[in-house]
N, C-alpha and C positions, 0 to 999 in steps of 0.2 A: 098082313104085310109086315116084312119087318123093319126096324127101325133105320136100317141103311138105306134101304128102296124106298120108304117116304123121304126117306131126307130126298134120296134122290128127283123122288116125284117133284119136293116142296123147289128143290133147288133150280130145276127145269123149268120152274112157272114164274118162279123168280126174277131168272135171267132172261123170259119172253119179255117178263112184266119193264124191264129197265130197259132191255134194249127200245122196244118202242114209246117207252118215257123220258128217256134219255140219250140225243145223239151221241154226246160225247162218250157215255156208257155202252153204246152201240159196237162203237170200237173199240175201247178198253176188255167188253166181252169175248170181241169175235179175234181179239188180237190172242187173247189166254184160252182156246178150248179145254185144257188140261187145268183150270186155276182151281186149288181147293183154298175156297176162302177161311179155311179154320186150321191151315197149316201153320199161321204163323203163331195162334193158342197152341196147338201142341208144343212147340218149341218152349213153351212157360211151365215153370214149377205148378205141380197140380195146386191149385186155389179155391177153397169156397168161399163163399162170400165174403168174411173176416180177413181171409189170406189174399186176395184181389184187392178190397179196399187198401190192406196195409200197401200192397205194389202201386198203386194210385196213391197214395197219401206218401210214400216215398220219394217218386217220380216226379214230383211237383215242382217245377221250376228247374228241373235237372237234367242234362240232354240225357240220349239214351243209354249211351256207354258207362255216365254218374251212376245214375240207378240200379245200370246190371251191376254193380261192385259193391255199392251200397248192400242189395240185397244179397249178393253172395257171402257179404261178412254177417248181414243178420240170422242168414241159414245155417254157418258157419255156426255163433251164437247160439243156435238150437238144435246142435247134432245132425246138422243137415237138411232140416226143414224149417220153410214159414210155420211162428207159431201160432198155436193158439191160443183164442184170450187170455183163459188162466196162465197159459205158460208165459205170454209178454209179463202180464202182471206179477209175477213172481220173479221178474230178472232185475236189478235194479239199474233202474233208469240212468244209470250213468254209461253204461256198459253198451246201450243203445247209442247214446250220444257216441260214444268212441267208435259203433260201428258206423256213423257217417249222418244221423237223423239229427235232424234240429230242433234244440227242445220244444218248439211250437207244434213239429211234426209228432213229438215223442208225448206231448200231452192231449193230442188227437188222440190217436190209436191209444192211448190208455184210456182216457175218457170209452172211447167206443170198447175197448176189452172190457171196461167195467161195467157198461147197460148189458152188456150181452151174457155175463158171470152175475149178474144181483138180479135178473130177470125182467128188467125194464127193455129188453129187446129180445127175442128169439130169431135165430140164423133160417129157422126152418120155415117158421111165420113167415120172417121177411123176403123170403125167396118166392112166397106164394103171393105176393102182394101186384097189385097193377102195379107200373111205373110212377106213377106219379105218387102213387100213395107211399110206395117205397123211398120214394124222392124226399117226400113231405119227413118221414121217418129220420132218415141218415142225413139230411140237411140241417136238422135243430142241431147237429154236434158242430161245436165250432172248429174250421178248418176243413171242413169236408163242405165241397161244392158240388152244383149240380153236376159239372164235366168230372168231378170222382167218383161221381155215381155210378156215372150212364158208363164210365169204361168197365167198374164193378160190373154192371150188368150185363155188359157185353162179352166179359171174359168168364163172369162165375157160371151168370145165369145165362148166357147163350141167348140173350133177346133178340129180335129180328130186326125191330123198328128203332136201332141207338144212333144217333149220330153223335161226334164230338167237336163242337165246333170251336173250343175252347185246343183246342190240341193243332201247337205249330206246326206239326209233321202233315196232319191234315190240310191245313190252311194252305201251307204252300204245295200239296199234293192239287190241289183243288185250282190254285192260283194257274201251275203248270197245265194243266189238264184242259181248261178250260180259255187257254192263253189272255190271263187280267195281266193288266200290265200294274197291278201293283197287290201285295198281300190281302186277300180279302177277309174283311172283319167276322168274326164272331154270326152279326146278323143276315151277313151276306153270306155266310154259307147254312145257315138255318133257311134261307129262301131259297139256294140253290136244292137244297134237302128238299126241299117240299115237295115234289115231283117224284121223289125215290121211294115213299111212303106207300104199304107199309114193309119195304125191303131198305130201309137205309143201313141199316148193317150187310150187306152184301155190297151197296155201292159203295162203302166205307171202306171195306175191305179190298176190291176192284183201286180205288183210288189210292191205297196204300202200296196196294205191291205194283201200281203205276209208278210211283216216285221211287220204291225201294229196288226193285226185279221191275225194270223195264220189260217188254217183248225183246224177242232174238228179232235184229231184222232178218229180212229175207235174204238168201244167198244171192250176192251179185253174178248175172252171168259172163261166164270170160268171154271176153272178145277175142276172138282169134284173126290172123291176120291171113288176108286174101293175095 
């Protein structure tokens, strides 16, 4: 079988598995028969693990418009691409600040360029890691939290089971969705997640391009006069 028709297979059992775990998901699926939940990763600069984190560790308190510009001047910066660790490390750190990074953000990702250049981390290791261990891993770097992780993983590594519950876009996707009459916290959508396991990256996904790309509604029919 090859790797489009599992996906396909995976993606079919997926979407049984949430519509009947999920009403509101019920219809957010049957409203997209066409949704490809990984359309809106291809729209991103290719990223492994290194180059995902740095987009998360940029993005950080930024709406999404900040970020695309931010990173447009850091790829600028590097001939056109996210660098890689040696190459951040070899830029001097002022030159980051001027493209938009805040030196809290700019002594992140050096910190993390330099475990991964002196060998106290491997990208290739770390990609083969469970979650949590990977968690445990890139969480000791100061600046880098758990919702920097799990979007890493979501975008580098393609995980199935990520949710973000730290991520505003999420939270009022989820608010609307679900009609709360007020933003739901962090933990309130970690307990709405529990039910999506272990597909929360596909409801994640479902509930993003609910708030961003609504459904078309249906054609009104014309009335005609008798």
């Amino acid at each position: 079988m090859s790797e489009d028709s599992s996906r396909a297979v995976w993606l079919t059992q997926a979407r049984v598995y949430l519509r009947h775990a999920d009403p509101v998901l019920t219809r957010l699926i049957d409203d997209r028969p066409d949704f490809d939940p990984r359309a809106w990763m291809d729209q991103l600069p290719p990223m492994n693990l290194y180059g995902a984190l740095l987009f998360q560790v940029t993005g950080q308190q930024l709406s999404v418009p900040a970020t695309r510009r931010t990173l447009a001047r850091i790829q600028a910066l590097f001939g056109g691409h996210l660098p890689a660790p040696a190459e951040l490390l070899a830029v001097d750190p002022t030159q980051l600040r001027q493209a938009g990074l805040s030196w809290r953000k700019i002594n992140t990702l050096r910190d993390l360029a330099e475990r991964l250049t002196d060998g106290r981390l491997d990208q290739d290791v770390l990609s083969t890691l469970p979650d949590d261990e990977l968690m445990a891993e890139l969480t000791a770097i100061s600046g880098i939290g758990p919702w920097t992780v799990q979007g890493a993983m979501l975008i580098a590594l393609r995980r199935e089971d990520v949710v973000l519950p730290g991520d505003l876009a999420l939270r009022k996707a989820i608010g609307a969705a679900y009609q709360l009459d007020h933003l739901p916290t962090q933990e309130e959508v970690l307990a709405i997640a529990e039910k999506w396991r272990p597909y929360r990256s596909l409801a994640t996904s479902y509930l993003f391009s609910a708030a961003f790309e609504p459904a078309e509604a249906p054609p009104v029919a014309r009335q005609t006069n008798s």
